[in-house]
N, C-alpha and C positions, 0 to 999 in steps of 0.2 A: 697651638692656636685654635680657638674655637670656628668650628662652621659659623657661618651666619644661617639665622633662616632667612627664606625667600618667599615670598608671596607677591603669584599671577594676581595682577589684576587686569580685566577684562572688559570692553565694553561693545556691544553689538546693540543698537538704538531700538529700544523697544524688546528684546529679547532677552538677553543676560546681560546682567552689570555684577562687576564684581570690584568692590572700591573699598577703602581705608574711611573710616568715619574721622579716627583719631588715630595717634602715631607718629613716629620720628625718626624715617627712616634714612638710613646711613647712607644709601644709595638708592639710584633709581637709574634703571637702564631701561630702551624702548626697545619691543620688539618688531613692532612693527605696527601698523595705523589702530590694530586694536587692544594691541597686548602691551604689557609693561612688565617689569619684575620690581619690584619692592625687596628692598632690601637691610632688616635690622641686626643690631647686635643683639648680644646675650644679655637677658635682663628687660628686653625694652616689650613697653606697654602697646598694646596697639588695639581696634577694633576693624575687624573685617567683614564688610556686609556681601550676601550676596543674592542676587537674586534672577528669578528668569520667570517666562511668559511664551504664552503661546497666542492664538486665535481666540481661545476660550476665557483668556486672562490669565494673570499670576497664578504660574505655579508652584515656585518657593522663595519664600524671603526670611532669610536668616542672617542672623546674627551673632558672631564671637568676639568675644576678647578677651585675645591670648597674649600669653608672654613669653619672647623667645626664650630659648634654654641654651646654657652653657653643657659644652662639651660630657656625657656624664650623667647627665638629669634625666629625669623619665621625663617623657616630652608622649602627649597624643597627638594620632595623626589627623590631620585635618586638610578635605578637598581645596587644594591650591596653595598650601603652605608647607615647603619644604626645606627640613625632613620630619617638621613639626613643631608641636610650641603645648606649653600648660596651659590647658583651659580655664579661665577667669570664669567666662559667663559664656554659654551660650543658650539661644533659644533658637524657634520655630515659629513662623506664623505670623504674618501683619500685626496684630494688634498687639502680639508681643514686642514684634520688633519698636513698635512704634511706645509703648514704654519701657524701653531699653536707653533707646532716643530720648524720650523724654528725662531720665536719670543721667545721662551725660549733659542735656543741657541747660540742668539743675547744677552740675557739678560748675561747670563754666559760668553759668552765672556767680557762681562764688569769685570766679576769677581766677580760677584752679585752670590746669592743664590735665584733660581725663586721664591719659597716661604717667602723670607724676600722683595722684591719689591713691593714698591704702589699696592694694591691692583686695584685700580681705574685704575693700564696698564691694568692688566687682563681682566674688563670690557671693556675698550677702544678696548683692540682688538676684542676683540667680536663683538663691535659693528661695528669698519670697516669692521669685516669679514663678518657681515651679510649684509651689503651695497658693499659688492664687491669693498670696497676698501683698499688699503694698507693702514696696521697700521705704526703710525709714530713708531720711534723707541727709545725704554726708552733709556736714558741719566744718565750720572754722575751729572748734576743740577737735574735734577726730582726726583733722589734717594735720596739726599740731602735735597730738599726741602720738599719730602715724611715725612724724619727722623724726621727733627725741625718741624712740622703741626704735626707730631705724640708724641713730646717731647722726642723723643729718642738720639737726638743729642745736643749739648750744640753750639748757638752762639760762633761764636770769638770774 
């Protein structure tokens, strides 16, 4: 039987937040008034934000999204997700994050679920965003063509 991964989330009001943007996960236990565990299976999509602050202001806001791994898999580790997950996309820095955000909530405008989309957009944005440039934007063809390459959809 495979591990599940687990991912802390966290929240202390004005200092560190650590939450799920998207995701589906199998479980969720509390730990106590500010802690939580998240809990997916193998395979699943998810976005984890996190971020903290001091007196001076933000000090970091990032963004991943990873996908858990089956028993086996190379899996990167990543602070509050265990025993880790494949990196889709991460970045660094408010204004990234914030079109990271804005790319999911392009997706959903579609009417898509972020976590059921081509995995391969997640990268792609990534990779525009570490080249400074705009990601293209996922399509009703590309989820489609995603579906029938993954066998999830049937030809007409």
């Amino acid at each position: 039987m495979s591990e599940p991964t687990e991912v802390e989330l966290y929240f202390v009001k004005g200092k560190i937040e650590r939450w799920l943007r998207f995701g589906k996960p199998i479980a969720e236990r509390t730990l106590d008034r500010r802690r939580r565990i998240a809990t997916f299976a193998p395979g699943a999509i998810f976005a984890f934000i996190r971020w903290a602050s001091n007196a001076h202001g933000t000090l970091v806001s990032r963004i991943d999204i990873l996908r858990a791994c089956d028993d086996g898999e190379p899996r990167s580790t990543v602070p509050g997700v265990k025993p880790g997950a494949e990196i889709l996309l991460r970045t660094v820095g408010w204004e990234k994050v914030q079109r990271v955000l804005r790319a999911i909530d392009a997706v959903e405008a579609l009417g898509f679920l972020p976590q059921e989309v081509c995995p391969d957009h997640w990268r792609h944005v990534h990779n525009r965003l570490a080249a400074s440039l705009p990601p293209r934007a996922y399509s009703r063809d590309r989820h489609r063509a995603w579906l029938l390459r993954a066998g999830l959809e049937r030809r007409p």
